[in-house]
C-alpha positions in Angstrom: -40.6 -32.9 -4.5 -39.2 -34.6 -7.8 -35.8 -33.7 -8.7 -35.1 -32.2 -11.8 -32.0 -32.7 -13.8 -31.0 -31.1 -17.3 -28.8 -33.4 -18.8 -26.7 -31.6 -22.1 -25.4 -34.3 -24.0 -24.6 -34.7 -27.7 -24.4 -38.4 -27.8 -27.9 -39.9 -28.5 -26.6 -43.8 -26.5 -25.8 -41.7 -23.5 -28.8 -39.5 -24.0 -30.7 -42.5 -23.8 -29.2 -44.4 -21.6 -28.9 -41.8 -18.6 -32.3 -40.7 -19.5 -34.0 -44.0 -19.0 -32.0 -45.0 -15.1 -32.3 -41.4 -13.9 -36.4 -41.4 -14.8 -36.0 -44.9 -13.0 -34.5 -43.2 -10.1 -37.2 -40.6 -9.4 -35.9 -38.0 -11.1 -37.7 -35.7 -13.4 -34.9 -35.2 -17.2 -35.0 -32.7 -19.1 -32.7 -33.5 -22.2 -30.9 -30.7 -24.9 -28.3 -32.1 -27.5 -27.1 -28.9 -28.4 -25.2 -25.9 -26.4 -27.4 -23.1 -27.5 -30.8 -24.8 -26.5 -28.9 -26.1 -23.4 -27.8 -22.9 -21.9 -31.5 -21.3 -22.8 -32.9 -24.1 -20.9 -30.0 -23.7 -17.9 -31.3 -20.2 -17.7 -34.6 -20.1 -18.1 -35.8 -23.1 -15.9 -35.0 -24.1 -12.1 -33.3 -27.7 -12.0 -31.9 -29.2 -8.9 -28.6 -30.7 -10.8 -27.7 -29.6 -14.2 -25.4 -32.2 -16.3 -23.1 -30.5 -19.0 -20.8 -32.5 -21.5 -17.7 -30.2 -22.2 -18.0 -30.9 -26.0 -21.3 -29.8 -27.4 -22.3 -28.3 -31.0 -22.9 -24.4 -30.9 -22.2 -23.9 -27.1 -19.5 -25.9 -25.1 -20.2 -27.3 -22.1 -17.7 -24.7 -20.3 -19.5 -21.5 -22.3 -23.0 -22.9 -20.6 -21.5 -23.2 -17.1 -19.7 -19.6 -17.5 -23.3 -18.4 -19.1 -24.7 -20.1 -15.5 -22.6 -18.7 -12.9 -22.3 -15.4 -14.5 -26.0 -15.0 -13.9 -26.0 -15.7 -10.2 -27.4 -19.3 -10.8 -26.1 -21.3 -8.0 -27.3 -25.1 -9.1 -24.7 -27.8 -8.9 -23.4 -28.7 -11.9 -21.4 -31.8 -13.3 -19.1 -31.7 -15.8 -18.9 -34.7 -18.2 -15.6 -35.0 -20.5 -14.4 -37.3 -22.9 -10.6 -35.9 -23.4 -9.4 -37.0 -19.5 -7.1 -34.1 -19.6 -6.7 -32.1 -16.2 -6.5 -28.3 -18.2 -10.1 -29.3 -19.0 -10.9 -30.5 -15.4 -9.4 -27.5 -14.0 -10.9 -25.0 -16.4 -14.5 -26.8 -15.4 -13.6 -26.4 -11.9 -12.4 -22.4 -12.0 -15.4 -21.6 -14.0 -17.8 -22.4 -11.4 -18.6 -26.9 -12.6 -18.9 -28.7 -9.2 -17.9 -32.1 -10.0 -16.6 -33.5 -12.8 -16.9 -37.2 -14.5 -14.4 -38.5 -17.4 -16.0 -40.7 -19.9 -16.5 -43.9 -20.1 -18.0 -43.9 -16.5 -20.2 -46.5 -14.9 -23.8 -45.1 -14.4 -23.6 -45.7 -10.5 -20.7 -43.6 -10.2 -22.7 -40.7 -11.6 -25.6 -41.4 -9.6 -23.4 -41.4 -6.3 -22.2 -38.6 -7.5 -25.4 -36.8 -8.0 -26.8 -37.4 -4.8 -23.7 -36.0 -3.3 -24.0 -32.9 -5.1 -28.0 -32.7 -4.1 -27.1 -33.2 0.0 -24.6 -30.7 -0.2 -26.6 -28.1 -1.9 -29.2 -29.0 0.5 -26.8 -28.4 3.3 -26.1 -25.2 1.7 -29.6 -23.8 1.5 -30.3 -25.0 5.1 -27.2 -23.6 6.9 -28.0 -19.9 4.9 -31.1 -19.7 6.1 -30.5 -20.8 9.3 -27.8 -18.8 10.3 -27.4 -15.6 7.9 -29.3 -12.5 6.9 -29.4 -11.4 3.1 -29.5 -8.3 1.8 -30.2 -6.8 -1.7 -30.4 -3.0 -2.7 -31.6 -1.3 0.6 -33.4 -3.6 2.1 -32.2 -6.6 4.4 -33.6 -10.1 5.4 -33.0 -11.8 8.7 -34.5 -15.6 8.3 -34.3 -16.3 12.0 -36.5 -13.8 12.9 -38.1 -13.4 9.9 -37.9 -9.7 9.8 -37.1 -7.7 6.8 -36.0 -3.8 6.8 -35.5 -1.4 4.0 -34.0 1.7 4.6 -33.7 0.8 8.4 -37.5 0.6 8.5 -39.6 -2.4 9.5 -41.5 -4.1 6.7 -45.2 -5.3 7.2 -45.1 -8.8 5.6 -47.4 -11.6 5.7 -46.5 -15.0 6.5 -46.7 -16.2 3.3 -44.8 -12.9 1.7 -42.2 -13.4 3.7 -42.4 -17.3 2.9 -42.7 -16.4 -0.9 -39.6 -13.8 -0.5 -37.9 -16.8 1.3 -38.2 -19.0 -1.6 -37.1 -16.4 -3.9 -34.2 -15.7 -2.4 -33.6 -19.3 -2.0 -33.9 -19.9 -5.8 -31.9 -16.7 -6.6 -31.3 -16.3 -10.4 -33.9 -19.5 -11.4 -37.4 -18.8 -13.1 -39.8 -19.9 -11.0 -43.3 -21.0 -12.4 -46.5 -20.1 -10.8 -47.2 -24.1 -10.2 -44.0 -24.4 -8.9 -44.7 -21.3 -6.1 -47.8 -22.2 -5.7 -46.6 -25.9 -4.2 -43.6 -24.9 -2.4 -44.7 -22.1 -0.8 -49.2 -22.7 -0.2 -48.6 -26.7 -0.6 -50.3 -29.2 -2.3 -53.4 -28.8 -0.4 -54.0 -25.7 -0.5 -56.6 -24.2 -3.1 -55.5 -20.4 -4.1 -55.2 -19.8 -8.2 -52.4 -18.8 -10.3 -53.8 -15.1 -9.5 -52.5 -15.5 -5.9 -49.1 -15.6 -7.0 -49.4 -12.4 -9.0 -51.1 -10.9 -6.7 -48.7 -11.5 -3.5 -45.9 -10.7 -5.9 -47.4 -7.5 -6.4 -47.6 -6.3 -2.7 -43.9 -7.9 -2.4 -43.1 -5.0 -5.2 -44.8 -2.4 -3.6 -43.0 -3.4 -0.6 -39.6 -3.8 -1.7 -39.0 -2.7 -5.0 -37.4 1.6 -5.5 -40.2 1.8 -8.2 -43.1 -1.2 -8.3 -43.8 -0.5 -12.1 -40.2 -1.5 -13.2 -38.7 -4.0 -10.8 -35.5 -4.6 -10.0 -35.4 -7.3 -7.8 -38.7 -9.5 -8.5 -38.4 -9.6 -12.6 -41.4 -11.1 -14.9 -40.6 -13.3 -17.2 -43.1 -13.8 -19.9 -45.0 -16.9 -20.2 -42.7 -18.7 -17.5 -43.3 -17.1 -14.2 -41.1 -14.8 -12.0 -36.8 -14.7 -11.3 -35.5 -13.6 -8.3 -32.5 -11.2 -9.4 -31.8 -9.1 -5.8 
């Protein structure tokens, strides 16, 4: 699956520049030039990598990462700077930025850097599932033997609830379109609608949620598609 990066940059050469080899790369941009449209976009979409310049009009670079990690959005995130001073580095660093990059950088670098931040939050995703259970509110997911209990009941789930509650947990605190589920959790070749989504969310809730009519966990976001928020 393409890649998506959300590049917040204020400078319209780098804008373009960045824009253009990354879209050469393979990967999918999504551009904002401003801090309030940035972190809207930072919150309401999934990305893979997001790319924040510390100095932004409206929003700093720092407020959007704070805005990120304070709503349990775990994408890597690279900070760009301008100023080369370590307070900014370090503030980057304690408020949840991954990497960092001082300007003027050479494009390479900030691809290398990129793909390092993409393995290790593949790495990351991988080892969780592989080795640890998760739990949210009263009821607890074991990946490895793809069992889930509420209330030290079993739950009844499908294969593909359990592989759509997989992915949500997965993509905790993103907004997941119905396109997007639909592909990563039926696959390209499969055939269901839209509908199928709403409807296997919809048993998930029943399942899962204290009271199906106003969910906690599995939230609707309007016009989008669903967040994970357990």
């Amino acid at each position: 699956m393409t890649k998506r990066i959300l590049l917040v940059e204020d400078e319209p050469g780098i804008v373009l520049t960045l824009t253009d080899r990354l879209t050469n790369e393979g990967y999918d941009v999504t551009t904002e030039e401003e801090g309030l449209a940035g972190s809207r976009r930072a919150l309401q979409e999934s990305f893979d990598i997001i790319i924040l310049d510390i100095m932004l009009p409206n929003r700093s670079g720092l407020d959007i990462c704070q805005d990120i990690r304070k709503n349990d959005i775990h994408t890597p995130v690279l900070m760009l700077t301008a100023r080369g001073q370590v307070v900014d580095k370090v503030v980057g660093l304690k408020l949840g930025a991954d990497d960092y990059l001082t300007k003027p950088f050479e494009v390479p670098e900030l691809l290398a850097r990129i793909e390092a931040l993409l393995r290790r939050a593949t790495m990351n995703e991988q080892s969780a599932v592989r080795t640890d259970s998760y739990q949210f509110g009263n009821v607890k997911v074991d990946f490895r033997s793809a069992e889930v209990v509420r209330d030290g009941a079993m739950l009844d789930l499908s294969a593909k609830e359990f592989q759509l509650l997989q992915y949500f947990v997965e993509h905790k605190g993103a907004t997941l379109s119905r396109d997007e589920l639909l592909n990563e959790v039926w696959g390209y070749d499969a055939l269901p609608s839209t509908r199928t989504i709403d409807v296997h969310v919809a048993w998930l809730r029943q399942k899962l949620e204290p009271n199906p009519r106003r969910p906690q966990y599995i939230l609707t976001v309007h016009g989008l598609g669903y967040k994970f928020v357990g």
